[in-house]
C-alpha positions as a Markdown table, in Angstrom:
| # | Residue | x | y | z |
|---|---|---|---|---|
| 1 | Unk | -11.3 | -32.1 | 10.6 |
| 2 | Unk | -12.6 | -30.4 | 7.3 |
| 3 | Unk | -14.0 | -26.8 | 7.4 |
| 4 | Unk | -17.5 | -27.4 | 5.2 |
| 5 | Unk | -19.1 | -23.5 | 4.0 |
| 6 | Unk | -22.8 | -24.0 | 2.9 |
| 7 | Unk | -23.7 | -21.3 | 1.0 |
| 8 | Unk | -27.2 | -20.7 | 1.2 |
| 9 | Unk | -29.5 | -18.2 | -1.1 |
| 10 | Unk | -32.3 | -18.1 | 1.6 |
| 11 | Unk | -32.8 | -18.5 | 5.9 |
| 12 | Unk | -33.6 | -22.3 | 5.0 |
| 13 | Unk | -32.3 | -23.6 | 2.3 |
| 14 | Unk | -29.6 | -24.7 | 3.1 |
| 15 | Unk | -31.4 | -27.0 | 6.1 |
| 16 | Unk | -34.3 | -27.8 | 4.0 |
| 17 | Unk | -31.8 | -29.1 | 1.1 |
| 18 | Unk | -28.9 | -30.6 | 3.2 |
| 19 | Unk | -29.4 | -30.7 | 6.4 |
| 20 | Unk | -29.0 | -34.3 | 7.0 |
| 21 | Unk | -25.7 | -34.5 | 5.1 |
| 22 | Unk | -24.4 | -31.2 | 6.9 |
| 23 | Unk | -25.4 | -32.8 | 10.4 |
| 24 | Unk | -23.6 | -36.2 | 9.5 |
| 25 | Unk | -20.2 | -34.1 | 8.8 |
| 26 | Unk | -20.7 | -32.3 | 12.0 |
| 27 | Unk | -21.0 | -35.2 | 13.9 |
| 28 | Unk | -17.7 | -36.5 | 12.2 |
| 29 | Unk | -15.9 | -33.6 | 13.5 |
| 30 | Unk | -15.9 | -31.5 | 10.9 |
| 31 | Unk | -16.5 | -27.7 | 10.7 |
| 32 | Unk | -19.5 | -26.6 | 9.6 |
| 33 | Unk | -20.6 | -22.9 | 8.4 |
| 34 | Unk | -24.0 | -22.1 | 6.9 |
| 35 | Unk | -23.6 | -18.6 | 5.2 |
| 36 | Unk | -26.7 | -17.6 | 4.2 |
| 37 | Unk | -26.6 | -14.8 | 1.5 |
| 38 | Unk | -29.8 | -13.0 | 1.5 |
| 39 | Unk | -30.8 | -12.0 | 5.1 |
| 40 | Unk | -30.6 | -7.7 | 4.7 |
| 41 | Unk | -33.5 | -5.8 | 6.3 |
| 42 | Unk | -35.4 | -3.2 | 4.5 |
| 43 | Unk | -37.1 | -0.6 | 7.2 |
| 44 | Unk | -40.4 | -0.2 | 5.5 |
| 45 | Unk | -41.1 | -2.8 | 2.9 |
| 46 | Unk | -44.2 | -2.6 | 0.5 |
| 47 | Unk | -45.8 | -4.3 | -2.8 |
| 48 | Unk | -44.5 | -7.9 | -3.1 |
| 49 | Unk | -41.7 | -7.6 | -0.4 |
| 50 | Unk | -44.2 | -7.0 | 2.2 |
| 51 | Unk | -47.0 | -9.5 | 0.6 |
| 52 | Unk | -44.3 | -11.8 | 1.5 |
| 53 | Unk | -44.3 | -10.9 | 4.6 |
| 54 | Unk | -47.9 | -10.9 | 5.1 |
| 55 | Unk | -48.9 | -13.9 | 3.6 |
| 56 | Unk | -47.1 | -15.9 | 6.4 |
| 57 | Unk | -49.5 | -14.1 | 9.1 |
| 58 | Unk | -46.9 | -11.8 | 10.0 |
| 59 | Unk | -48.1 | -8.2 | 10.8 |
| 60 | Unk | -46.2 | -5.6 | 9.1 |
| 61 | Unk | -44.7 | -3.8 | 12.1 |
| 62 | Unk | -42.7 | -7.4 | 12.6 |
| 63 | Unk | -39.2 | -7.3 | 12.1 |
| 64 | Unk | -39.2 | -10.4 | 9.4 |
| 65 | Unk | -35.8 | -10.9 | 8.3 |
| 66 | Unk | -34.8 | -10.6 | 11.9 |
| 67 | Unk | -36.8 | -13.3 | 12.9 |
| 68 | Unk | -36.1 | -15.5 | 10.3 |
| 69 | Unk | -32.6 | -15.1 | 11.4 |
| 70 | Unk | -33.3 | -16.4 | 14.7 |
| 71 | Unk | -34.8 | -19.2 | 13.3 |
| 72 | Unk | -32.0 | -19.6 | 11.6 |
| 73 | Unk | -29.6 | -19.8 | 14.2 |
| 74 | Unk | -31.4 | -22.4 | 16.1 |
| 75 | Unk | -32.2 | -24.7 | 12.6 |
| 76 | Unk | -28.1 | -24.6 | 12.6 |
| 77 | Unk | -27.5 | -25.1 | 16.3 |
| 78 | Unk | -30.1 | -28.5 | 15.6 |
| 79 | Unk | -27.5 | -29.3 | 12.8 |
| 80 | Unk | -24.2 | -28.6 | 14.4 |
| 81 | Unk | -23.3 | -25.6 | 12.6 |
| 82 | Unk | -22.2 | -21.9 | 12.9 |
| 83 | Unk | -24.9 | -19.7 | 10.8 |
| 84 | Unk | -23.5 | -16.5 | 9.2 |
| 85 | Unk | -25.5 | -13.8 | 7.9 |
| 86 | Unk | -25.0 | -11.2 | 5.1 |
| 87 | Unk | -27.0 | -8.4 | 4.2 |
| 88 | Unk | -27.6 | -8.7 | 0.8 |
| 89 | Unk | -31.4 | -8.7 | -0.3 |
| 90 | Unk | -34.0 | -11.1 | -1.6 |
| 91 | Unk | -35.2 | -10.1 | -4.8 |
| 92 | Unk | -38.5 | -8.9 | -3.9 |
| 93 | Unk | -36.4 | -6.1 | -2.7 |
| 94 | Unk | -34.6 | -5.8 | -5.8 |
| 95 | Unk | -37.8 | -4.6 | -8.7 |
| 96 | Unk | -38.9 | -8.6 | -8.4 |
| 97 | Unk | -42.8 | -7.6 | -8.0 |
| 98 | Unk | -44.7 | -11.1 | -8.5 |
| 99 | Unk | -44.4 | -14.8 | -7.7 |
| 100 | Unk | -44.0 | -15.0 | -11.1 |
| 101 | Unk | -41.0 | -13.0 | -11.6 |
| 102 | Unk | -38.8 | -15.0 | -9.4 |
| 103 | Unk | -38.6 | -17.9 | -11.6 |
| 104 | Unk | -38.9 | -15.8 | -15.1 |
| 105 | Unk | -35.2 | -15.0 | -15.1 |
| 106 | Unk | -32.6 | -12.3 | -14.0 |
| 107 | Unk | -33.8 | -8.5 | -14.8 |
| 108 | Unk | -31.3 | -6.7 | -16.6 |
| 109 | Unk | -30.5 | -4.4 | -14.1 |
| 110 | Unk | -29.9 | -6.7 | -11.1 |
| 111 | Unk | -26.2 | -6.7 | -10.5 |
| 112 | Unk | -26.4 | -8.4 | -7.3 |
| 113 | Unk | -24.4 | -11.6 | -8.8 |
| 114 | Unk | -21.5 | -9.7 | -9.1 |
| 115 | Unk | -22.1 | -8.2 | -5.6 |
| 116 | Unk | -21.8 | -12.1 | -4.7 |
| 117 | Unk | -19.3 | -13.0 | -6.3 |
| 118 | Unk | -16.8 | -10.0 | -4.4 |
| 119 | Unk | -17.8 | -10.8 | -1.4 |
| 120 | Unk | -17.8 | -15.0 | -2.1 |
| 121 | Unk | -14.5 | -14.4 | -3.4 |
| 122 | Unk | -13.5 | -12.6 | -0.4 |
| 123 | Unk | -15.2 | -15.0 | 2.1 |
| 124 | Unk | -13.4 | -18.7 | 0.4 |
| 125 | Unk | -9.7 | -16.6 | 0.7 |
| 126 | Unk | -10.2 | -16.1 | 4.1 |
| 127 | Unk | -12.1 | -19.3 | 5.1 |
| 128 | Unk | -9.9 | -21.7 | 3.3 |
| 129 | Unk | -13.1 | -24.3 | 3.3 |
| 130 | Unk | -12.2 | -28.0 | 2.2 |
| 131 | Unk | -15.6 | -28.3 | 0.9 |
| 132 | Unk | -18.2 | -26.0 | -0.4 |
| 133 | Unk | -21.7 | -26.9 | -0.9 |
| 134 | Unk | -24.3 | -24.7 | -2.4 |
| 135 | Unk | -27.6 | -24.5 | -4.5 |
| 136 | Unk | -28.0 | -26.3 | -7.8 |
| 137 | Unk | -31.3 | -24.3 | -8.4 |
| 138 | Unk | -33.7 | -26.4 | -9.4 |
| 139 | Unk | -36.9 | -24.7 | -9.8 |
| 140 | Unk | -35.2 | -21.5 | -11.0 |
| 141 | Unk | -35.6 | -19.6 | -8.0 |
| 142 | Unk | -34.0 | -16.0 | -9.2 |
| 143 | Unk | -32.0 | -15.8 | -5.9 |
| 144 | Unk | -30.3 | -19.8 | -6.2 |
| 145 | Unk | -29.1 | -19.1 | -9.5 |
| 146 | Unk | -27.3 | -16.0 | -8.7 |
| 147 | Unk | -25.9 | -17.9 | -5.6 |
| 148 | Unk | -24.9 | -20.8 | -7.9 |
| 149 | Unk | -23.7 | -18.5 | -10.7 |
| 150 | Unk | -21.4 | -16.7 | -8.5 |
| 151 | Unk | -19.7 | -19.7 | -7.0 |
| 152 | Unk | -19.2 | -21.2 | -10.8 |
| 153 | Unk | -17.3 | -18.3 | -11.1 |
| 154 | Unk | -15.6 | -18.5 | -7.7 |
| 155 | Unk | -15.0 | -21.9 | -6.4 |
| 156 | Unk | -13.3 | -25.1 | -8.5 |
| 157 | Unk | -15.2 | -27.8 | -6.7 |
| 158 | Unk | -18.6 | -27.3 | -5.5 |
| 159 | Unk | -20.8 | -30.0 | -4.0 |
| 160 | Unk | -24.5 | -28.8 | -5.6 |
| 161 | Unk | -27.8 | -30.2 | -3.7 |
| 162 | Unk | -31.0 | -30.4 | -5.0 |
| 163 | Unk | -32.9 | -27.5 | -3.8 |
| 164 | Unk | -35.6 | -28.8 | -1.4 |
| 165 | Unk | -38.9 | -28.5 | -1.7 |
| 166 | Unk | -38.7 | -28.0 | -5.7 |
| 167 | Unk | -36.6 | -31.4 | -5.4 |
| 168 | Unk | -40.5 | -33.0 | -4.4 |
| 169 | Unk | -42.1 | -32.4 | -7.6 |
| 170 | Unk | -39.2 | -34.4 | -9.9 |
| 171 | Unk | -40.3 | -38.1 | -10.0 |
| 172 | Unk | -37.0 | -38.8 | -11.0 |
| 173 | Unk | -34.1 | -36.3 | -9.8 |
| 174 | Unk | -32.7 | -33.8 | -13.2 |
| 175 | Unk | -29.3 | -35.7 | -15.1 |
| 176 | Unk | -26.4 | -35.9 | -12.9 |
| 177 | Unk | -28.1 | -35.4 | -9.4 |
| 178 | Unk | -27.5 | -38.3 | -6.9 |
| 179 | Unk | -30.6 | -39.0 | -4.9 |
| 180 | Unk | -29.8 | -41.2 | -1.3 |
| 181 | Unk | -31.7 | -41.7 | 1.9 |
| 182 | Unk | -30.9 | -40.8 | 5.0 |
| 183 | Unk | -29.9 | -42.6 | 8.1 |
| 184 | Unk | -33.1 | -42.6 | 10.5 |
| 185 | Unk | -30.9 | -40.2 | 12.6 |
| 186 | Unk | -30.4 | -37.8 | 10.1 |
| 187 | Unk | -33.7 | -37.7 | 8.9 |
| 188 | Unk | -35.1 | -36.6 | 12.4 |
| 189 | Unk | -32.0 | -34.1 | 12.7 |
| 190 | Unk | -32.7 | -32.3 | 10.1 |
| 191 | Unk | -36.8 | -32.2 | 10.5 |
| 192 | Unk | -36.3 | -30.9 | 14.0 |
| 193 | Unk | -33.9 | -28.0 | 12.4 |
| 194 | Unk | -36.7 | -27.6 | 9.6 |
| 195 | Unk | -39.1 | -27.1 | 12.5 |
| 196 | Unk | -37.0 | -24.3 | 14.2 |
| 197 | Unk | -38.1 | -22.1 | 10.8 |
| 198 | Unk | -41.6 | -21.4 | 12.5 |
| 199 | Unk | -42.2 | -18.3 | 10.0 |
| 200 | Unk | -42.1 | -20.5 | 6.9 |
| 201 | Unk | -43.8 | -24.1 | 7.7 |
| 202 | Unk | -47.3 | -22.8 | 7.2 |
| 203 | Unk | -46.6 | -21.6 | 4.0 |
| 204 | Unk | -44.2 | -23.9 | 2.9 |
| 205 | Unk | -46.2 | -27.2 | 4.2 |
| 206 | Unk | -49.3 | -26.4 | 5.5 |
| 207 | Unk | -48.4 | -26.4 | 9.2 |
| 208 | Unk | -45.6 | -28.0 | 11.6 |
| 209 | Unk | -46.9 | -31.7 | 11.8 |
| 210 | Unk | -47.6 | -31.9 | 8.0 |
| 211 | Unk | -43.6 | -30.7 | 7.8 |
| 212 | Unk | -42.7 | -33.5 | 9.7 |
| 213 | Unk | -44.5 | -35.7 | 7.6 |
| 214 | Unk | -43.3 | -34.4 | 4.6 |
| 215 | Unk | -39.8 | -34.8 | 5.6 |
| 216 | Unk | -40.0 | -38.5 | 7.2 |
| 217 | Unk | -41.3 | -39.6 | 3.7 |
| 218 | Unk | -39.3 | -38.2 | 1.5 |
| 219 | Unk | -36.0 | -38.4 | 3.4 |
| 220 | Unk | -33.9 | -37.7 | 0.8 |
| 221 | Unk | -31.1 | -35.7 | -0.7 |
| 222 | Unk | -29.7 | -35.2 | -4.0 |
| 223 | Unk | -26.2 | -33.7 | -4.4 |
| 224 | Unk | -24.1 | -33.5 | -8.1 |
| 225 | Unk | -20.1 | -31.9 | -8.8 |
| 226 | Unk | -21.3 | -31.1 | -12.1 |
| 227 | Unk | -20.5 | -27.0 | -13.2 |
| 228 | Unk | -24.0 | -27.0 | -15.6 |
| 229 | Unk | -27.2 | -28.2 | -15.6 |
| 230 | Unk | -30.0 | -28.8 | -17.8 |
| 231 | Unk | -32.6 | -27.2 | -16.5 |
């Protein structure tokens, strides 16, 4: 048995990106952990952070990130893992104020990859995982590439997937990703775990059924061990 840690930027990244591949080692017996690192509340969100909100047909007075981590749970339960949740917090929290901020780059001031890498570096010494996946951020996502920054600086070996959906708009996956299909089994595995994420699948793909279509066609997942990227 091998003790897998997924770390995970967002509540469903890790399921949207590798779910398959993280039910498959389940099934083999292995141990699987989904630690997701953004999941923190903020009591009374406004701007951006509660456009976010919003703009998923959630009233304000809704306790977001709380549902989400529900979801959460049950999306890892589908996939045979345990789901871990810290408190650190997505970066419309942290000054990110547009959609267009999150992919224009870290703001000087943000510190929280350093926050990461403390508590990352805490969480591998006391795990001992055989095998750590996490986010290769693609599409530039300002949260994935402080995840994936902090475990360059933490971890050795580090399995990177192709962030999913951004993976969907690459005809041909970036240099030194490693595109394959998934068994049937897999494939419908990790849809019904996608599906548990009732919050995001309208605005993510229009609505449940055209989620389950989007994920029976494309079926795959991409995965690299290389420390640097292109993009």
């Amino acid at each position: 048995m091998k003790r897998v840690l997924a770390v995970s930027p967002h509540l469903d990244d890790a399921v949207f990106s590798a779910g398959g591949t993280l039910a498959a080692l389940a099934d083999a017996g292995d141990e699987v952990t989904v630690l997701t690192c953004f999941t923190g509340n903020v009591a009374h969100p406004s701007g951006f952070a509660l456009a976010c909100q919003l703009d998923k047909g959630l009233d304000q007075r809704v306790d977001y990130m709380g549902l989400r981590r529900t979801e959460d749970v049950a999306a890892c339960t589908e996939i045979g893992a345990q789901a871990l949740h810290w408190p650190f917090l997505e970066a419309p929290h942290r000054g990110y104020e547009s959609a267009t901020a999150l992919f224009a780059g870290r703001h000087e001031d943000d510190l929280i990859e350093d926050e990461l890498l403390r508590a990352l570096a805490y969480a591998i010494a006391a795990m001992q995982p055989d095998l750590i996946y996490g986010p290769m951020a693609v599409g530039n996502h300002v949260d994935h590439l402080a995840v994936r920054r902090a475990l360059e600086r933490t971890a050795e070996d580090v399995v990177w997937w192709e962030d999913y959906p951004y993976a969907m708009r690459e005809t041909e996956p970036p240099e030194g990703i490693y595109r394959s299909a998934l068994a049937q089994q897999y494939a419908e595995r990790k849809t019904a775990a996608t599906l548990c994420y009732e919050s995001q699948l309208g605005f993510q793909f229009g609505g449940p059924e055209q989620a389950r279509a989007a994920l029976m066609n494309w079926r795959m997942e991409g995965f690299s061990t290389r420390r640097q990227f292109a993009f």
